[in-house]
C-alpha positions as CSV (number, residue, x, y, z in Angstrom):
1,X,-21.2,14.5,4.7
2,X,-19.4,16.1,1.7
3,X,-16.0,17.7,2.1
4,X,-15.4,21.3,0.8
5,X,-12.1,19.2,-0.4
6,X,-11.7,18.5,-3.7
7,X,-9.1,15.4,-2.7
8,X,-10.6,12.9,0.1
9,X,-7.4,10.5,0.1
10,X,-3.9,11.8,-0.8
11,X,-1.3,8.5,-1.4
12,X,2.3,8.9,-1.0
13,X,4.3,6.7,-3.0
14,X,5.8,5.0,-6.1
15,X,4.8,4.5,-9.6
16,X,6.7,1.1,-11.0
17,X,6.4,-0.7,-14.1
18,X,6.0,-4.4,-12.7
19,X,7.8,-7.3,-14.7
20,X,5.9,-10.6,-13.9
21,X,7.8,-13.9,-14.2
22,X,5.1,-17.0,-13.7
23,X,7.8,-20.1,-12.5
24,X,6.6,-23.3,-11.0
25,X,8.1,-22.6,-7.5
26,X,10.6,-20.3,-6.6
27,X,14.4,-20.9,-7.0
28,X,16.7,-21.7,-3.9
29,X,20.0,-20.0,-3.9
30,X,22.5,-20.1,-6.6
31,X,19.7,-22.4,-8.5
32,X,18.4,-21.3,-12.0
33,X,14.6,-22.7,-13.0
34,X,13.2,-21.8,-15.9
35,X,9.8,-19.6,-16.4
36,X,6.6,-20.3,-17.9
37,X,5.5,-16.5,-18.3
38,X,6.2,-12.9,-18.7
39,X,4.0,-10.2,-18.4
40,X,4.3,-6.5,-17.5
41,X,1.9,-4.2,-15.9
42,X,1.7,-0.7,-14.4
43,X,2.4,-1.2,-10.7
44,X,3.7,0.7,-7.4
45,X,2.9,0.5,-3.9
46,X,1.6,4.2,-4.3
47,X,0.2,3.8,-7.8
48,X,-2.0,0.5,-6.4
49,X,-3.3,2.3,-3.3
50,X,-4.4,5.2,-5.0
51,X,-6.3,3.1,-7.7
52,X,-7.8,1.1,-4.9
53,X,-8.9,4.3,-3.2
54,X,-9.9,5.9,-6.2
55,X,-12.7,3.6,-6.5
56,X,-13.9,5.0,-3.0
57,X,-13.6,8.0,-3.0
58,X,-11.7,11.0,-4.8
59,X,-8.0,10.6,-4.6
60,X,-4.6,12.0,-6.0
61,X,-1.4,10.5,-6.0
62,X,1.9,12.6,-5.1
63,X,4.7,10.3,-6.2
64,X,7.4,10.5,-8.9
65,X,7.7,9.6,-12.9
66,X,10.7,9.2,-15.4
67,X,10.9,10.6,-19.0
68,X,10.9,6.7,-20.6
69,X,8.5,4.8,-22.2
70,X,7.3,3.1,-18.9
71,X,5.9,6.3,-17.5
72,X,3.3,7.1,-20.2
73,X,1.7,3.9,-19.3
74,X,2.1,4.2,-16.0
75,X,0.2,8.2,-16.3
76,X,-2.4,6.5,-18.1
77,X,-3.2,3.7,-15.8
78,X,-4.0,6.1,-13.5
79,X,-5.7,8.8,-15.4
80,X,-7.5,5.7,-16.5
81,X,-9.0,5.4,-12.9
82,X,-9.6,8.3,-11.7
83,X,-6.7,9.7,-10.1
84,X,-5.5,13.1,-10.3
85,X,-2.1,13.7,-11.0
86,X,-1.7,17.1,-10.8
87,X,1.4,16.7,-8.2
88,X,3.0,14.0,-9.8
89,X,6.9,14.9,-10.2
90,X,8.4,14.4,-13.7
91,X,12.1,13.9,-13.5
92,X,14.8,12.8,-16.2
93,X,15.8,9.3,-15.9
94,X,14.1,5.7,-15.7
95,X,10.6,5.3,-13.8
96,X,10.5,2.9,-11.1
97,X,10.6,-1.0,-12.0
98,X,9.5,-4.0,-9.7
99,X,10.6,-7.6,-11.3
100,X,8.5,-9.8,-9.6
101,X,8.4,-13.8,-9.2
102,X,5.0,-15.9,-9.0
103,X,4.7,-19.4,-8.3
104,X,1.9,-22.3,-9.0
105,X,0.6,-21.6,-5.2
106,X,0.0,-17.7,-5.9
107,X,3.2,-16.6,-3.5
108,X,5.6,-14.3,-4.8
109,X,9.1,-12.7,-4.0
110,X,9.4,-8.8,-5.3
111,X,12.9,-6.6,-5.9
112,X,12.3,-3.0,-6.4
113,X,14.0,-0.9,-8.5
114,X,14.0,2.4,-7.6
115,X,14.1,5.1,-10.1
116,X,12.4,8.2,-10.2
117,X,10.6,7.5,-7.1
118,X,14.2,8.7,-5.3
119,X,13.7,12.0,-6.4
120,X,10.6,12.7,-4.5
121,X,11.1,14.5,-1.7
122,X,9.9,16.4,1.4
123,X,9.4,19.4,0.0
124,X,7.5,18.5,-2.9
125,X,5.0,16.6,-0.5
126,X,4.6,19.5,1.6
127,X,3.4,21.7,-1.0
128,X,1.3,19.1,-2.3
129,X,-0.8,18.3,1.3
130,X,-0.8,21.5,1.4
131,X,-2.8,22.5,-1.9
132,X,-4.7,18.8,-1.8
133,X,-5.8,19.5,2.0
134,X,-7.1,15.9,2.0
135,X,-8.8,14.2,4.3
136,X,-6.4,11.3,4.7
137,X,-3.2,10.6,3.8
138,X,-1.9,7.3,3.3
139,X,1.8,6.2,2.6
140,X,4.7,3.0,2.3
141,X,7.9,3.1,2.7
142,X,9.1,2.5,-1.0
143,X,9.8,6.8,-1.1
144,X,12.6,7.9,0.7
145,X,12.5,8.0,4.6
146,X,12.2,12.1,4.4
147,X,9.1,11.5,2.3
148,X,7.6,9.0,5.3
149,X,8.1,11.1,7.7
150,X,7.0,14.4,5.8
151,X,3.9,12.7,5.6
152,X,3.1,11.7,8.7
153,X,4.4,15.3,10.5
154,X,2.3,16.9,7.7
155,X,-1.2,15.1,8.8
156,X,-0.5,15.5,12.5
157,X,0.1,19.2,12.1
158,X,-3.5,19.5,10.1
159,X,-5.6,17.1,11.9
160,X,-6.1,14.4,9.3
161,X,-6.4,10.8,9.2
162,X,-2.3,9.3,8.9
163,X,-2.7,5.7,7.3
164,X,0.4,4.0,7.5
165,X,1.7,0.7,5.4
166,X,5.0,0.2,6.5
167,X,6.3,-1.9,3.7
168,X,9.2,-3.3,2.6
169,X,9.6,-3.0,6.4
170,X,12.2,-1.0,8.2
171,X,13.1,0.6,11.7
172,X,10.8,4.0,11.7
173,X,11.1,6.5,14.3
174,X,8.3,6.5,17.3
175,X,6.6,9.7,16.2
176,X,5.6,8.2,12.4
177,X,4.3,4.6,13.4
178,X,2.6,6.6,16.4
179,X,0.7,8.8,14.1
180,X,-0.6,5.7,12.1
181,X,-4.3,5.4,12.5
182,X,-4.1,2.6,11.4
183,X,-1.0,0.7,10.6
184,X,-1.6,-1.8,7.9
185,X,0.7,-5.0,8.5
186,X,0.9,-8.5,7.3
187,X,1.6,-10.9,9.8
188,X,5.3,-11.0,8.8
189,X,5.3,-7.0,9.3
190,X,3.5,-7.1,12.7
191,X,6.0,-9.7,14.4
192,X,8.7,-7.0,12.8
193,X,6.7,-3.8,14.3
194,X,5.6,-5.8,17.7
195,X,8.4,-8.2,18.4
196,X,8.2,-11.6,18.9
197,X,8.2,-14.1,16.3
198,X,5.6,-16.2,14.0
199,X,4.1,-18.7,16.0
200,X,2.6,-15.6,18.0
201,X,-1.1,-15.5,18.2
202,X,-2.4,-12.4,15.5
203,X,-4.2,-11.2,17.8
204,X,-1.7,-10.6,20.4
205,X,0.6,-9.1,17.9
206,X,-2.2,-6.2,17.2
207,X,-2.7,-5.9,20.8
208,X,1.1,-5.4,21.0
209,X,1.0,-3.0,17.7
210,X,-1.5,-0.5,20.2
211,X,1.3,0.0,22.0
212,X,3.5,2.1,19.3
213,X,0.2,2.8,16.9
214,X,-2.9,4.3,17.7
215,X,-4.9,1.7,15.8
216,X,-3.9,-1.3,13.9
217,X,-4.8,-3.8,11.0
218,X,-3.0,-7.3,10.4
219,X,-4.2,-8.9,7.6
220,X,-3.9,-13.0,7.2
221,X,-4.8,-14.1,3.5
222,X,-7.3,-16.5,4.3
223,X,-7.8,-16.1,7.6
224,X,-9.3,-13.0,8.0
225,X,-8.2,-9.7,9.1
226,X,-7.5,-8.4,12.7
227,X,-8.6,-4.9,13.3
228,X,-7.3,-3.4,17.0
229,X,-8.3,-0.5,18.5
230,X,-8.0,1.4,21.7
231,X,-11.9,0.2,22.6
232,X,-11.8,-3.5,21.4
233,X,-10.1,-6.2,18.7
234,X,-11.9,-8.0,16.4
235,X,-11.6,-10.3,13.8
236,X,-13.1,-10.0,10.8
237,X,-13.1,-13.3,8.4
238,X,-12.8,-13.5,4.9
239,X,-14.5,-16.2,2.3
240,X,-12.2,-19.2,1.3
241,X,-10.8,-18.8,-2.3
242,X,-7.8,-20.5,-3.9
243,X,-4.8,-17.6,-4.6
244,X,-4.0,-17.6,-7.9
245,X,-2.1,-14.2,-7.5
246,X,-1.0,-12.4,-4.5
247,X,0.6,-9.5,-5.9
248,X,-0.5,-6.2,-5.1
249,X,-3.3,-7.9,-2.7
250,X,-2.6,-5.6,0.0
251,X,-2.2,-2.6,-1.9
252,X,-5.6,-2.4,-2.6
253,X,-6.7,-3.6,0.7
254,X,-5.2,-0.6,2.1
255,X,-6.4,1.6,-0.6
256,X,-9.9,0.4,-0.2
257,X,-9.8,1.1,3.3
258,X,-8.2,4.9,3.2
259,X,-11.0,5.4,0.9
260,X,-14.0,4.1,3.0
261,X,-12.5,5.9,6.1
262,X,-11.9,9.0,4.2
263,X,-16.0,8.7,3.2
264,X,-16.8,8.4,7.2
265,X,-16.5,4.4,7.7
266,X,-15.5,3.3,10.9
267,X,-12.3,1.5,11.1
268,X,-14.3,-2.3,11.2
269,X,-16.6,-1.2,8.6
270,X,-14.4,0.0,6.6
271,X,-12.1,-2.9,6.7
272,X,-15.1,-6.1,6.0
273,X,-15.6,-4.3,1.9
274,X,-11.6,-3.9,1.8
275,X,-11.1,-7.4,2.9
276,X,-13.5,-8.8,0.4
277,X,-12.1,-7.3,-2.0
278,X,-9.0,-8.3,-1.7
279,X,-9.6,-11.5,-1.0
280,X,-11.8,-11.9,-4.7
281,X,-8.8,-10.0,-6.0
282,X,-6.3,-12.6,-5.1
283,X,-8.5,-15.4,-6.8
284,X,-8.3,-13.6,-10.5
285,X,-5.4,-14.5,-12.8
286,X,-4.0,-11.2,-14.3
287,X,-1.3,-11.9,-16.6
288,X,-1.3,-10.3,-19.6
C-alpha cells in the first residue's frame, strides 16, 4: 500500500569522506608497514544506509556537511542516488572523514573523524521527523548521543518503525535499544549488547538481545544472518563468496532492510534480499 508520505525511510547519521589504505595485513602496535593503495570515496554510516535504502524505497537523510571541498562530493553522491537532502545541515568547518585500513583477507580497521557530523543536534532532527513524517527511522551512533536518542523518543512518540544500528558500540540507555525494532548487530556488537563473550552460540546471543530489544538481527559474514523475534528465530544463510572488501558491508545491509520493511516486508523477508546483497557487495573490489 502507498503512503500519503512523501519519505518511507528517514536515516540519521553522518556523511564522511572515506580514505582507503589497501596494506597486506594490518600493522601490530608501534609497527609501520607500508601500503599498496589509496583511494577515497564518499562514505558515512548515515550516508551508506540511506543509499542502501534509497534503492528500496524513498528516503532522505538528516545528517550534517562542512563548507570544504569533501562535502560537494559527498552532496552529490547522494543526490546521485536518490536521496533527498532537504534537511541536511550545512555548517562551517571540515566534513566528516573516516581513514580506513584493508587488508589481502578483505578485514579492515576504521578511525572516524568527526567533523561536521558534531553539529547535528536534537533539535534539528526533531524538526526534520517532524516535516519527513517517515515511516521508519533508522540511525548509528556515529551522531552525538542527543541525536540517538532524539531519534528513537521521536519514532516512539509517532508510532513508526525505530531501526537501530548501534555502532561503533557504546553503553545506550534502556529506553533507545528498547525501541529498536530491530537492532542490527554483528557478532562482536551482540556479545557487547547481550553479555557474554565470543565463543557464544549466535543464536543464543539474539535470543539474549530479545531481552533489551523488541526484535533483533546478528549478521555473520558468511554464515548467514540471525533474525529473532518475539514469535520465533531463524537463520537465514547466505551464498559462499571470497571478501574482497568488507567496508561498508553492513551499512547497506541495514539500509536494504529499513527500506524493504518500510515497503511492508516482514522482518525475515526483508532481511534474505538485504543479506544477499550484502553478501555480493563484499565480493566486488571498489577502489578507485
Amino acid at each position: 500500500m502507498e503512503s500519503s508520505s512523501p519519505i518511507d525511510v528517514a536515516v540519521v547519521g553522518t556523511l564522511n569522506m572515506d580514505v582507503i589504505v589497501r596494506v597486506a595485513r594490518m600493522p601490530r602496535a608501534g609497527e609501520t608497514i607500508l601500503g599498496t593503495r589509496l583511494s577515497e570515496r564518499p562514505g558515512g554510516k548515515g550516508a551508506n544506509q540511506a543509499l542502501a535504502a534509497a534503492g528500496v524505497a524513498r528516503t532522505a537523510l538528516i545528517g550534517a556537511v562542512g563548507n570544504d571541498d569533501a562535502a560537494h562530493r559527498l552532496i552529490a553522491n547522494q543526490h546521485d542516488g536518490g536521496v533527498e537532502l532537504g534537511h541536511l545541515h550545512h555548517v562551517d568547518g571540515i566534513s566528516g572523514r573516516a581513514i580506513i585500513e584493508v587488508d589481502d583477507r578483505g578485514d579492515n580497521r576504521i578511525i572516524v573523524l568527526t567533523g561536521a557530523n558534531a553539529a547535528l543536534t536534537a533539535c534539528h532532527v526533531e524538526r526534520a521527523l517532524d516535516a519527513l513524517m517517515p515511516k521508519v527511522v533508522l540511525t548509528q551512533l556515529e551522531s552525538p548521543h542527543d541525536v540517538t536518542d532524539c531519534a528513537a523518543a521521536w519514532a516512539l512518540a509517532n508510532d513508526r518503525r525505530f531501526l537501530l544500528n548501534p555502532s561503533p558500540v557504546c553503553r545506550l540507555d534502556e529506553h533507545v535499544i528498547g525501541a529498536a525494532d530491530p537492532l542490527i548487530v554483528n557478532e562482536n556488537e551482540a556479545v557487547f549488547y547481550a553479555g557474554g563473550d565470543s565463543a557464544d552460540d549466535p543464536t543464543g546471543l539474539a535470543r539474549r538481545l530479545l531481552v533489551h530489544s523488541r526484535s533483533a538481527v546478528v549478521t555473520m559474514g558468511g554464515d548467514g544472518v540471525v533474525v529473532a523475534t518475539a514469535d520465533e528465530i531463524r537463520r537465514v544463510e547466505v551464498e559462499q563468496v571470497r571478501a574482497v572488501d568488507t567496508t561498508g558491508a553492513g551499512d547497506l545491509f541495514a539500509g536494504i532492510l529499513a527500506g524493504h520493511l518500510a515497503r511492508g516486508a516482514t522482518l525475515i523477508d526483508a532481511v534474505a534480499p538485504a543479506a544477499a546483497a550484502a553478501t555480493e557487495f563484499v565480493a566486488r573490489p571498489r577502489d578507485r
